[in-house]
PDB file of N, CA, C and O in Angstrom:
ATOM      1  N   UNK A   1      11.380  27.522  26.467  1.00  0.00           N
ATOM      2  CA  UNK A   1      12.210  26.357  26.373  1.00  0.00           C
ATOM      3  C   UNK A   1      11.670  25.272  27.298  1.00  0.00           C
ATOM      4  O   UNK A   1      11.151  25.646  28.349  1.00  0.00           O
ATOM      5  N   UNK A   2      11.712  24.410  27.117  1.00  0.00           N
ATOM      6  CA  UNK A   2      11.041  22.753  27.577  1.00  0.00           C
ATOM      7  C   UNK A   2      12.564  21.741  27.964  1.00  0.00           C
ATOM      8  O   UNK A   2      13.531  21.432  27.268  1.00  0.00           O
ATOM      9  N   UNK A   3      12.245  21.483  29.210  1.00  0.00           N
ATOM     10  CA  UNK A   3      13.505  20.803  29.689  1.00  0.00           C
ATOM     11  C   UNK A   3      13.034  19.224  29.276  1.00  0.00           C
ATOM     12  O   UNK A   3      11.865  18.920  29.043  1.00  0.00           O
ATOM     13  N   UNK A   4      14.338  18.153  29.228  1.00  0.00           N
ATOM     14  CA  UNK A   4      14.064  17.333  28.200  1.00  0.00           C
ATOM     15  C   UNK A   4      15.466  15.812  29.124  1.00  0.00           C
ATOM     16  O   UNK A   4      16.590  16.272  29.328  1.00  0.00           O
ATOM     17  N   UNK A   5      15.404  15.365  29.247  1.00  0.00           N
ATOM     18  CA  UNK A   5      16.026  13.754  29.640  1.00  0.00           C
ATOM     19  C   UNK A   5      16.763  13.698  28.564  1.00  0.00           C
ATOM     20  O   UNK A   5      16.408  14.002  27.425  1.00  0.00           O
ATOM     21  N   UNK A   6      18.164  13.170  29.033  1.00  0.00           N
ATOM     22  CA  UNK A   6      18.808  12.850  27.850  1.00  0.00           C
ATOM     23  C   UNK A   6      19.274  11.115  28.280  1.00  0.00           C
ATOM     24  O   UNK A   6      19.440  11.030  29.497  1.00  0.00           O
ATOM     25  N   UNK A   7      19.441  10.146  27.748  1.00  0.00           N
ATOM     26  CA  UNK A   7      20.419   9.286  28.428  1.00  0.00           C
ATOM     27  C   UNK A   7      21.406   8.448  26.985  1.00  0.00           C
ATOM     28  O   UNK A   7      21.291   8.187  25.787  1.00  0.00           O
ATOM     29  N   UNK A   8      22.205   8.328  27.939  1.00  0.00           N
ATOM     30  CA  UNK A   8      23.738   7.559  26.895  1.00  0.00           C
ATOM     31  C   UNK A   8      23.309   5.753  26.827  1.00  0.00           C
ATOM     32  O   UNK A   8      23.264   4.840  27.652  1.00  0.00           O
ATOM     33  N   UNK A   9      23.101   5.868  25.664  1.00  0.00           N
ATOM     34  CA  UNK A   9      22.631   4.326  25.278  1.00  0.00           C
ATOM     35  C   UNK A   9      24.063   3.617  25.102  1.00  0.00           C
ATOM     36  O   UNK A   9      24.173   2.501  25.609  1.00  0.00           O
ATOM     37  N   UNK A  10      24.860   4.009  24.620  1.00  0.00           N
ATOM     38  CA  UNK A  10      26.032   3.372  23.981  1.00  0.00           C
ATOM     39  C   UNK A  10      26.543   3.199  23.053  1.00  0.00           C
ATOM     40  O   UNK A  10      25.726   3.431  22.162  1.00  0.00           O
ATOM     41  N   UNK A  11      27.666   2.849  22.553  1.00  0.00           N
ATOM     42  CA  UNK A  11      28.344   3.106  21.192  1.00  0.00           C
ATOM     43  C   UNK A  11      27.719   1.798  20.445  1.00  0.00           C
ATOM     44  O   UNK A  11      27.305   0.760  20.961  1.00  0.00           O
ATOM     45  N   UNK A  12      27.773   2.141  19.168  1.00  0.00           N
ATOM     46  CA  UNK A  12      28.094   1.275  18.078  1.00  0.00           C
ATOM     47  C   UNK A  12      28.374   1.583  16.607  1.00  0.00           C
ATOM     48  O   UNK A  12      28.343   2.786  16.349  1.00  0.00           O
ATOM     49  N   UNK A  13      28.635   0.781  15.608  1.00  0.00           N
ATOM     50  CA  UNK A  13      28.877   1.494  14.588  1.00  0.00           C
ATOM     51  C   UNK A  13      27.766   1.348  13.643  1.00  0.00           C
ATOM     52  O   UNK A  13      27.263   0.230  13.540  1.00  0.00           O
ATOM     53  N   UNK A  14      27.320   2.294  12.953  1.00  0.00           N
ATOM     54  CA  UNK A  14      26.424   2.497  11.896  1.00  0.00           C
ATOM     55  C   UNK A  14      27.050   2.517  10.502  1.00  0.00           C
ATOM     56  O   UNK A  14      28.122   3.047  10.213  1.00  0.00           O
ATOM     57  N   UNK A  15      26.265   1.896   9.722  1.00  0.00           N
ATOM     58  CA  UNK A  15      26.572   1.952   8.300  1.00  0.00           C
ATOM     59  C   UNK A  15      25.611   3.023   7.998  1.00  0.00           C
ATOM     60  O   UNK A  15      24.627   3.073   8.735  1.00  0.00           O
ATOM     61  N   UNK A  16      25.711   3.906   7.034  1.00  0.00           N
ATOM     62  CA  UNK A  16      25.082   5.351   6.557  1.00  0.00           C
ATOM     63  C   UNK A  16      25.953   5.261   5.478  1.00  0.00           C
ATOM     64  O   UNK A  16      27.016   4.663   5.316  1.00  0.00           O
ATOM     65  N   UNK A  17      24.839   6.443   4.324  1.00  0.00           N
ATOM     66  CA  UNK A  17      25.309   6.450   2.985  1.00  0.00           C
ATOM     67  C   UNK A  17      26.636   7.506   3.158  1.00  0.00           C
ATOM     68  O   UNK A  17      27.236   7.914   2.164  1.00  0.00           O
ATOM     69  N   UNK A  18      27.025   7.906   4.567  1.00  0.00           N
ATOM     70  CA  UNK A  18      28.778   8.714   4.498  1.00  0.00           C
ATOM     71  C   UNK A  18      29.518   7.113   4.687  1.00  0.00           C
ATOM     72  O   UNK A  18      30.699   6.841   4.471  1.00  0.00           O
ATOM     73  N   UNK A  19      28.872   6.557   4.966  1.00  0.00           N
ATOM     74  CA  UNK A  19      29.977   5.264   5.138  1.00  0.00           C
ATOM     75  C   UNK A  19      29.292   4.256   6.616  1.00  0.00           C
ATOM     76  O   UNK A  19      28.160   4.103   7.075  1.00  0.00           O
ATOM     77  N   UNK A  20      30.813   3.680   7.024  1.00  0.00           N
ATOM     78  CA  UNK A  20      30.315   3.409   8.105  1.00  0.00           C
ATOM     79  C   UNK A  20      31.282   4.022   9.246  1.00  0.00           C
ATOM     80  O   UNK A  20      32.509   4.008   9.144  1.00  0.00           O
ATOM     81  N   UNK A  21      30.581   4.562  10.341  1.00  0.00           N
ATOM     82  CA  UNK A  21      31.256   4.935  11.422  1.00  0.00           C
ATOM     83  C   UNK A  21      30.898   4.757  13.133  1.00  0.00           C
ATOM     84  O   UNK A  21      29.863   4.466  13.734  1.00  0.00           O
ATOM     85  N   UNK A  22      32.046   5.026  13.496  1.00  0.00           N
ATOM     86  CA  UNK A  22      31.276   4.621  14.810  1.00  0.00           C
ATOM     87  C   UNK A  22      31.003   5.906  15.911  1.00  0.00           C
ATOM     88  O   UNK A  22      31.548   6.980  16.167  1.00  0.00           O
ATOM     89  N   UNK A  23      29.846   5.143  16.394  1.00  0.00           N
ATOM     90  CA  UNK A  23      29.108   6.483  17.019  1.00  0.00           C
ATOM     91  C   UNK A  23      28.778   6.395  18.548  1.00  0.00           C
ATOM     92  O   UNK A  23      29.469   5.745  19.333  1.00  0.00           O
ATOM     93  N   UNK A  24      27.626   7.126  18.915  1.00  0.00           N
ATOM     94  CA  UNK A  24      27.421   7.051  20.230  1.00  0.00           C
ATOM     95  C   UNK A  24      26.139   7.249  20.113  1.00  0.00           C
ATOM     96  O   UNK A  24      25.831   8.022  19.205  1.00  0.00           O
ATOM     97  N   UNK A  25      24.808   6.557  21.080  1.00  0.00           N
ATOM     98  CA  UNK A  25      23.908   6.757  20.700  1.00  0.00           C
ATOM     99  C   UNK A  25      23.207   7.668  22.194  1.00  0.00           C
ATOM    100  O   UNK A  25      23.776   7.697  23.285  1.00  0.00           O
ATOM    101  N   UNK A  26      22.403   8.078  22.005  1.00  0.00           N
ATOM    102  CA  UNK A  26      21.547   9.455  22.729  1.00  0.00           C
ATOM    103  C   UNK A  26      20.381   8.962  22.325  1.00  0.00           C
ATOM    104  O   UNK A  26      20.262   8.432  21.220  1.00  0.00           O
ATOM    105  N   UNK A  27      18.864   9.146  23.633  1.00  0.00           N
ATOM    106  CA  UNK A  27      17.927   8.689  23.747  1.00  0.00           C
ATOM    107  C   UNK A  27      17.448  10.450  24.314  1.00  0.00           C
ATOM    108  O   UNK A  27      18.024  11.086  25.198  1.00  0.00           O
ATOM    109  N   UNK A  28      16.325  10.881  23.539  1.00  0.00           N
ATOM    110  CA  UNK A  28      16.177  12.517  24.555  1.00  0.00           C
ATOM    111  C   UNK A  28      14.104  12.295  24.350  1.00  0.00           C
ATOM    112  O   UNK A  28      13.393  11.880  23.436  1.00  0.00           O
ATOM    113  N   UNK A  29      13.873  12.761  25.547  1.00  0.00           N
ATOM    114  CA  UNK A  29      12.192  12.728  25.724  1.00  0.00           C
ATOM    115  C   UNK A  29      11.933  13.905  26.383  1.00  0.00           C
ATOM    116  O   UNK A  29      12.974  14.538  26.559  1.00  0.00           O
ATOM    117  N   UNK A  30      10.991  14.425  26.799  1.00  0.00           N
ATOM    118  CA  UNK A  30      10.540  15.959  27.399  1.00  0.00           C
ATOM    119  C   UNK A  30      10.526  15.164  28.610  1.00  0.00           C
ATOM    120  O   UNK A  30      10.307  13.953  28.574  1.00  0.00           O
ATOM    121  N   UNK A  31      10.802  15.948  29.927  1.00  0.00           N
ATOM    122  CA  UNK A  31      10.556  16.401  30.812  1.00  0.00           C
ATOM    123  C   UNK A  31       9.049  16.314  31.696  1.00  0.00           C
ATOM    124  O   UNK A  31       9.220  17.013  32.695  1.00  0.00           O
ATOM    125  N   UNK A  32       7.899  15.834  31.710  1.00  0.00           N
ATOM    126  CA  UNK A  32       6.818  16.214  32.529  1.00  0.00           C
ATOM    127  C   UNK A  32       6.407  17.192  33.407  1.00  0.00           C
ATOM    128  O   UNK A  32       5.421  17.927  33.344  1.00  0.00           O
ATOM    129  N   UNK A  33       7.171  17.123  34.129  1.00  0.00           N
ATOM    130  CA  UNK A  33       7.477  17.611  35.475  1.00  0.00           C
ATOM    131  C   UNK A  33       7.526  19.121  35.177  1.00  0.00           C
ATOM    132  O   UNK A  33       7.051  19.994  35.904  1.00  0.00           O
ATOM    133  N   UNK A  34       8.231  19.328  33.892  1.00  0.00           N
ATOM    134  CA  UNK A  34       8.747  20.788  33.005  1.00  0.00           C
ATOM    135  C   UNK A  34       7.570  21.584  32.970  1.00  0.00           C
ATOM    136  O   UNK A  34       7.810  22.769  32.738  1.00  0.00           O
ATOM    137  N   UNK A  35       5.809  21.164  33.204  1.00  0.00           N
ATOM    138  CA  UNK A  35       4.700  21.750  32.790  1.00  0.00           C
ATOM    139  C   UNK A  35       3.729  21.293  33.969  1.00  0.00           C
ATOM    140  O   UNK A  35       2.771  22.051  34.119  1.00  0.00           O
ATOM    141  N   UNK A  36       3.779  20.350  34.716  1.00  0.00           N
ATOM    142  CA  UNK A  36       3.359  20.095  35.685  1.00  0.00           C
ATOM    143  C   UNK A  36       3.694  19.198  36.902  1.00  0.00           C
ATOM    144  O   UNK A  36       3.934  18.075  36.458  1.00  0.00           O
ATOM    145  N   UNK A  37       3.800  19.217  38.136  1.00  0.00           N
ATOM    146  CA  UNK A  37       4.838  18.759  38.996  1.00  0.00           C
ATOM    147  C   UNK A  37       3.879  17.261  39.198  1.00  0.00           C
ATOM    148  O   UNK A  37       2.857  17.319  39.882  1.00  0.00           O
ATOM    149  N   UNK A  38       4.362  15.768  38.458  1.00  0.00           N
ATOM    150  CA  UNK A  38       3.640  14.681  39.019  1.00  0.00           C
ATOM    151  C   UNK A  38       4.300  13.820  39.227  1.00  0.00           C
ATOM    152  O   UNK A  38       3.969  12.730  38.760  1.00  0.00           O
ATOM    153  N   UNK A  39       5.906  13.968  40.266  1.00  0.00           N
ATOM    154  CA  UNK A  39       6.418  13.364  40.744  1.00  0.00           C
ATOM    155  C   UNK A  39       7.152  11.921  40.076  1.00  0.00           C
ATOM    156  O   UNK A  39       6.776  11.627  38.942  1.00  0.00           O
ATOM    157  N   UNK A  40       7.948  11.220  40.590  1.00  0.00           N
ATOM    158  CA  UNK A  40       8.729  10.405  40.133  1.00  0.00           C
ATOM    159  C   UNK A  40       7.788   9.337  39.486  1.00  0.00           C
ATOM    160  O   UNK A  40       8.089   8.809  38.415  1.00  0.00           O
ATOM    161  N   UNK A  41       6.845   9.087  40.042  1.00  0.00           N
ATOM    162  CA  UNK A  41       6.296   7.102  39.672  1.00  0.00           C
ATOM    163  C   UNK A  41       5.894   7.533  38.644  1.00  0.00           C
ATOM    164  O   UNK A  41       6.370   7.122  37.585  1.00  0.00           O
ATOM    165  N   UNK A  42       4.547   8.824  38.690  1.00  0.00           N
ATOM    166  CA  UNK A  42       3.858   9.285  37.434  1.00  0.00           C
ATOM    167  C   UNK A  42       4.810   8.903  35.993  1.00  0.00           C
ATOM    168  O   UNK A  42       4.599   8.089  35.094  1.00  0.00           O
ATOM    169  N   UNK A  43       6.040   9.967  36.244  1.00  0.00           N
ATOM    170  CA  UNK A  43       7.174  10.032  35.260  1.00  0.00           C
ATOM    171  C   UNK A  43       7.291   8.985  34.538  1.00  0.00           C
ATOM    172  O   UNK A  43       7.043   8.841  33.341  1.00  0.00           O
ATOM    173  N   UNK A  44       7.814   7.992  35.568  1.00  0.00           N
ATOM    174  CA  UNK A  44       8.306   6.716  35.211  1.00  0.00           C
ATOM    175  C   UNK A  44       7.125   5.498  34.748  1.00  0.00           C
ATOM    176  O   UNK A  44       7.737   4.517  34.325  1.00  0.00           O
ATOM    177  N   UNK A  45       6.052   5.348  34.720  1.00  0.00           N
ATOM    178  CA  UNK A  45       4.795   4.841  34.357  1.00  0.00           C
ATOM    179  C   UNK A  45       4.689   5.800  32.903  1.00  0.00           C
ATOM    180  O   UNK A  45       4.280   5.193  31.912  1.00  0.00           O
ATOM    181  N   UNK A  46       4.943   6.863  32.784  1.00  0.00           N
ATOM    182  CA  UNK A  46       4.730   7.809  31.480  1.00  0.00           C
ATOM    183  C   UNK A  46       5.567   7.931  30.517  1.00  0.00           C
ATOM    184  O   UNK A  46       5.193   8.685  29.619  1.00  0.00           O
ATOM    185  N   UNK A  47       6.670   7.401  30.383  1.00  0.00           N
ATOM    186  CA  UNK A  47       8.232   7.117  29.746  1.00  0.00           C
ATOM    187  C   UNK A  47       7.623   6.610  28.916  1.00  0.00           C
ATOM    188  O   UNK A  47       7.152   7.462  28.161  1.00  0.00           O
ATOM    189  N   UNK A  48       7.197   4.932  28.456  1.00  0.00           N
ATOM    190  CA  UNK A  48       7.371   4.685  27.397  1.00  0.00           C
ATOM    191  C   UNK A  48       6.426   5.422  26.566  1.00  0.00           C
ATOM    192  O   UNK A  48       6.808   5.518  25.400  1.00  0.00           O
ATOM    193  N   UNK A  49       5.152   6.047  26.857  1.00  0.00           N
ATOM    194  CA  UNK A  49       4.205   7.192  25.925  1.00  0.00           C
ATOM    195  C   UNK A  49       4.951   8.312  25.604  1.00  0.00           C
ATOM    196  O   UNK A  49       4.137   9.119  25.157  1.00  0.00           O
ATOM    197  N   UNK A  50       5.651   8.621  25.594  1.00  0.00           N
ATOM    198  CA  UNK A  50       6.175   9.890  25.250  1.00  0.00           C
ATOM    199  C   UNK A  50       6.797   9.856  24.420  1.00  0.00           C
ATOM    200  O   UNK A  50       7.351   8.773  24.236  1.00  0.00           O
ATOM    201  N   UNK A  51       7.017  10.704  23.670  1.00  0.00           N
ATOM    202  CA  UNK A  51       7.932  10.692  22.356  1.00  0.00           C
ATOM    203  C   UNK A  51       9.051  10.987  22.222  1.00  0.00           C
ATOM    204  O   UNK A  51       9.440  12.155  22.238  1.00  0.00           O
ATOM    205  N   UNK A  52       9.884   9.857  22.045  1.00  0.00           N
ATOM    206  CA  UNK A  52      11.180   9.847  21.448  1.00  0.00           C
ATOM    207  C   UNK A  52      12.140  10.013  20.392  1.00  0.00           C
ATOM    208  O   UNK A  52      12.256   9.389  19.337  1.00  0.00           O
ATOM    209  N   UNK A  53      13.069  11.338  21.049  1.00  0.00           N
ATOM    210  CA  UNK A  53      14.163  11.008  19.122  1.00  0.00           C
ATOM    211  C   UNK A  53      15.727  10.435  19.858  1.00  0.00           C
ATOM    212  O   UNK A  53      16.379  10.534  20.898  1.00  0.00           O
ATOM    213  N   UNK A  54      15.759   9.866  18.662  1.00  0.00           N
ATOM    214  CA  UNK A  54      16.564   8.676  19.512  1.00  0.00           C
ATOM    215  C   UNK A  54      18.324   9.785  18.003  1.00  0.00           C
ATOM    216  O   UNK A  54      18.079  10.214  16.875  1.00  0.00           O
ATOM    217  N   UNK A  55      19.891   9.837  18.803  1.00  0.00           N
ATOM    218  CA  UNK A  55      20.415  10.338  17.934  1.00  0.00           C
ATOM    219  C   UNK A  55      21.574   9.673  17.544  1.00  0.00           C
ATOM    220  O   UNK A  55      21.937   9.112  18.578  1.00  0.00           O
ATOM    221  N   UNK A  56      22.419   9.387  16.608  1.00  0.00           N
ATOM    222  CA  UNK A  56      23.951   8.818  16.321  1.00  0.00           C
ATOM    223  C   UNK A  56      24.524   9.786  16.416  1.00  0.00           C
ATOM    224  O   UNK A  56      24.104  10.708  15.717  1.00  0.00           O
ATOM    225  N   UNK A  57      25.788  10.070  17.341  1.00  0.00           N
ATOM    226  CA  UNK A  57      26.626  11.296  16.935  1.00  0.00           C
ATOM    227  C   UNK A  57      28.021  10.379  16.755  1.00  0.00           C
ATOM    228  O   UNK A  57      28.142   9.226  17.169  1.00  0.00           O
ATOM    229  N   UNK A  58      28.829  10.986  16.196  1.00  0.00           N
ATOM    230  CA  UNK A  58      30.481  10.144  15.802  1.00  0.00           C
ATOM    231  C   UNK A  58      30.585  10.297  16.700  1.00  0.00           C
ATOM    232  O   UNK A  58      30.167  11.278  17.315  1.00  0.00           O
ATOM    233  N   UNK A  59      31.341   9.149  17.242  1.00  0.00           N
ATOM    234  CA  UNK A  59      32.295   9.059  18.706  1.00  0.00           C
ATOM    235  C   UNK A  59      33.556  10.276  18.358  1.00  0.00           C
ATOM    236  O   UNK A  59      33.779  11.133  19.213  1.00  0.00           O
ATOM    237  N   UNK A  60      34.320  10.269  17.084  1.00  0.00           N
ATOM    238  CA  UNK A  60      35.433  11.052  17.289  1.00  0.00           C
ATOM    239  C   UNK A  60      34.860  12.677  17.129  1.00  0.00           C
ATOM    240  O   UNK A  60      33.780  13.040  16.663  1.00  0.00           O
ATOM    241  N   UNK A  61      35.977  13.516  17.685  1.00  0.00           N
ATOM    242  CA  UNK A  61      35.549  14.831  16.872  1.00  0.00           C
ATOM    243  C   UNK A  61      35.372  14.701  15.393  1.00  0.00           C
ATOM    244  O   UNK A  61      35.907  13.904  14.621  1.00  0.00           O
ATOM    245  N   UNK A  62      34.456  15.711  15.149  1.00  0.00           N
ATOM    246  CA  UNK A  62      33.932  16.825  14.955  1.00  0.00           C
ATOM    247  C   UNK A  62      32.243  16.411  15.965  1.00  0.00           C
ATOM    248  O   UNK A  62      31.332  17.149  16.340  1.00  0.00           O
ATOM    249  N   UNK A  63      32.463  14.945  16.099  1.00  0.00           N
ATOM    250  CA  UNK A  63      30.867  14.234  16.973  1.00  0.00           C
ATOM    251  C   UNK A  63      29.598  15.279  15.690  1.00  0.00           C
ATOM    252  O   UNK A  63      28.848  16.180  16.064  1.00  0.00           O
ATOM    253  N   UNK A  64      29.695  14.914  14.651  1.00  0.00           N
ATOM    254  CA  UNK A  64      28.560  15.473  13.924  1.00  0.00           C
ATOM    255  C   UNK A  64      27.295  14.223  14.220  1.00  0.00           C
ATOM    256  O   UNK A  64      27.711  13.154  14.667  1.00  0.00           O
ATOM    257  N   UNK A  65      26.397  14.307  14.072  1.00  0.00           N
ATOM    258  CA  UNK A  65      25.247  13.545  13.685  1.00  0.00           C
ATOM    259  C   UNK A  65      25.125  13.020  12.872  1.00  0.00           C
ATOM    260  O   UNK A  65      25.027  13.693  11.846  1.00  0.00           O
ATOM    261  N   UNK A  66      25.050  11.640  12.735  1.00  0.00           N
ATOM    262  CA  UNK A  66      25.177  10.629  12.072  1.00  0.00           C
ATOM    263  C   UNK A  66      23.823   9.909  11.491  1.00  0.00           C
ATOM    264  O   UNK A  66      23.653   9.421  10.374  1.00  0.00           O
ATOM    265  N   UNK A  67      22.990   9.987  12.501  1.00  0.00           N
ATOM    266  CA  UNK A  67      21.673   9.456  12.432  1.00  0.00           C
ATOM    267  C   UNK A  67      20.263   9.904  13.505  1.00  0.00           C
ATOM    268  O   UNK A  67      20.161   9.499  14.663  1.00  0.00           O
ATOM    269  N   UNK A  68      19.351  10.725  12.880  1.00  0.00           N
ATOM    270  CA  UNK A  68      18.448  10.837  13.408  1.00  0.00           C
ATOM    271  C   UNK A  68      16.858  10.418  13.389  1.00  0.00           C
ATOM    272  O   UNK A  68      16.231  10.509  12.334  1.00  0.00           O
ATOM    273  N   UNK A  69      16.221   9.950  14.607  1.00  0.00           N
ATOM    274  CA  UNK A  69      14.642   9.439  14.300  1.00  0.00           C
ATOM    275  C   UNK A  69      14.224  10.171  15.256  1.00  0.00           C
ATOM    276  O   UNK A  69      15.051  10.532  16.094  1.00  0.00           O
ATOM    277  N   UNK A  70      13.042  10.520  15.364  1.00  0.00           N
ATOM    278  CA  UNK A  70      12.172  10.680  16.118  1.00  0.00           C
ATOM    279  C   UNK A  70      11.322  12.049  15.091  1.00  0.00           C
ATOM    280  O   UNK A  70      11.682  12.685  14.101  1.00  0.00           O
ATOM    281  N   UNK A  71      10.145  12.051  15.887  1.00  0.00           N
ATOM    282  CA  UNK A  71       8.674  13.017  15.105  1.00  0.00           C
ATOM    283  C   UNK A  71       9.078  13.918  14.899  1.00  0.00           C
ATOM    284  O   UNK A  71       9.983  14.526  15.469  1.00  0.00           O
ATOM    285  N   UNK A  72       8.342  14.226  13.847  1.00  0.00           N
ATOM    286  CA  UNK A  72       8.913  15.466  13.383  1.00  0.00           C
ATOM    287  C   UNK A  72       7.686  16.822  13.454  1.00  0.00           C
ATOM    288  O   UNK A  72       6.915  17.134  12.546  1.00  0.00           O
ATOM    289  N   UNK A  73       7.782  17.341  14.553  1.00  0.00           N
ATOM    290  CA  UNK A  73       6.494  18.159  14.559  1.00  0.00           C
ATOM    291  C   UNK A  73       6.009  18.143  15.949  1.00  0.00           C
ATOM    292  O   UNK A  73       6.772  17.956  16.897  1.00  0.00           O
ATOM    293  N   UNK A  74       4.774  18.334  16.072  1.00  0.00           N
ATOM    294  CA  UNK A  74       3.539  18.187  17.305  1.00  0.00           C
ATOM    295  C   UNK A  74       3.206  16.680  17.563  1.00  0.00           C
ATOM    296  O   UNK A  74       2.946  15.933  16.620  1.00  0.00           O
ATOM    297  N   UNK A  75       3.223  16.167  19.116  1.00  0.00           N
ATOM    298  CA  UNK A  75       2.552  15.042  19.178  1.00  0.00           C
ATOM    299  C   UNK A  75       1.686  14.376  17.600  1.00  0.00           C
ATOM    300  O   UNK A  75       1.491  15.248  16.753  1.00  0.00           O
ATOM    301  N   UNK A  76       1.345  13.360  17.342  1.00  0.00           N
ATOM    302  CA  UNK A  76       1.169  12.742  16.453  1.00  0.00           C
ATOM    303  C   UNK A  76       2.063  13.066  15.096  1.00  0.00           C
ATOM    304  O   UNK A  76       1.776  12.205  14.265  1.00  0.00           O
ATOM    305  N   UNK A  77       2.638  13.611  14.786  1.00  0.00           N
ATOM    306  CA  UNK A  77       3.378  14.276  13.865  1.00  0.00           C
ATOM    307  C   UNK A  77       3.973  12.223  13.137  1.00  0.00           C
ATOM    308  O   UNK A  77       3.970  11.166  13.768  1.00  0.00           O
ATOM    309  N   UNK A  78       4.313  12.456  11.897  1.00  0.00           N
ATOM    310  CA  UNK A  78       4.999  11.755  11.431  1.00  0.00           C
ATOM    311  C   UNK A  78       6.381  11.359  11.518  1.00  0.00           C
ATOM    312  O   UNK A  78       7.143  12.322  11.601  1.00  0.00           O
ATOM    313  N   UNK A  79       6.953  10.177  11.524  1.00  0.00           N
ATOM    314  CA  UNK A  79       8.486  10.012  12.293  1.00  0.00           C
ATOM    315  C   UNK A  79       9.525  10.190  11.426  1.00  0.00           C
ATOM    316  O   UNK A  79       9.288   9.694  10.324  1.00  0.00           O
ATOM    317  N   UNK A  80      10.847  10.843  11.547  1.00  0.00           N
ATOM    318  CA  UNK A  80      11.118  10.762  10.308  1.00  0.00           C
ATOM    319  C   UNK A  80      12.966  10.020  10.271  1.00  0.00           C
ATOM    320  O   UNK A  80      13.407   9.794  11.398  1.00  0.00           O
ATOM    321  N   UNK A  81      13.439   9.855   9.687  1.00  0.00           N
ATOM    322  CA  UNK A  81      14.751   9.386   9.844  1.00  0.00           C
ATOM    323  C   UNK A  81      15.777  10.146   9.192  1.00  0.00           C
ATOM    324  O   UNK A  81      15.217  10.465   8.144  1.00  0.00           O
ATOM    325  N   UNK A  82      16.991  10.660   9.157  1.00  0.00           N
ATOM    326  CA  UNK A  82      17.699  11.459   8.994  1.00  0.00           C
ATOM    327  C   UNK A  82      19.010  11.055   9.015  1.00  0.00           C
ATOM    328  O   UNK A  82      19.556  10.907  10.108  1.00  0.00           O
ATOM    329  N   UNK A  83      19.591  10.858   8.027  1.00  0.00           N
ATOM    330  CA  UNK A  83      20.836   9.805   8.021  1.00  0.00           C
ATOM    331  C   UNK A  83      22.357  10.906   7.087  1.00  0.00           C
ATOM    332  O   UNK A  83      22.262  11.517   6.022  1.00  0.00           O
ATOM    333  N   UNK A  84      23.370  10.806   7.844  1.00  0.00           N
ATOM    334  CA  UNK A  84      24.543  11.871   7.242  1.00  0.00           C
ATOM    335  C   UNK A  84      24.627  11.164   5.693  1.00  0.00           C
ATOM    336  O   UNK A  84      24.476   9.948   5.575  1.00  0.00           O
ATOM    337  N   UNK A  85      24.777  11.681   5.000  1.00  0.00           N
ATOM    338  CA  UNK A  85      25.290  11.379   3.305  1.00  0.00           C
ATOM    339  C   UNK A  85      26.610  11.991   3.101  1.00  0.00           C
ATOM    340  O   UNK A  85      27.165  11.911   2.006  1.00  0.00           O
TER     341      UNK A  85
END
C-alpha cells in the first residue's frame, strides 16, 4: 500500500448525466516521502509533476461519487473521466 495526500478543494454543484448535484471536491496525489525520505521543499517543488485524480463525492449521504479524473494505470497511462449516470 502507497500512502497518498488528500486535500478538500470545496463544494460545488455538478451537472452529470444522474442530474445535477451538489458535491464536494477531493484532490489525492502519492506521497514521495512513502518510497524515499526527500523532505518537505523536494515534496513541494514535486506537487505539480505528479499525478493527480481529482474526485466529486455528493455532499449528502449516501456521498457516492459523482465524478472522477485522473490516469488510469502506470505513470503515463491515459486520463480518464468517470461521471455517475
Amino acid at each position: 500500500m502507497a500512502r497518498v495526500y488528500c486535500e478538500w478543494k470545496g463544494r460545488q454543484t455538478l451537472d452529470v448525466p444522474a442530474g445535477k448535484l451538489e458535491t464536494v471536491e477531493m484532490s489525492m496525489y502519492p506521497d514521495l516521502n512513502d518510497w524515499v525520505n526527500l523532505g518537505s521543499m523536494i515534496n513541494t517543488l514535486a506537487k505539480p509533476f505528479l499525478p493527480k485524480y481529482r474526485m466529486w463525492f455528493e455532499a449528502n449521504a449516501p456521498h457516492r461519487v459523482v465524478r472522477f479524473e485522473g490516469p488510469y494505470g502506470p505513470p503515463g497511462a491515459p486520463e480518464i473521466v468517470l461521471e455517475l449516470a
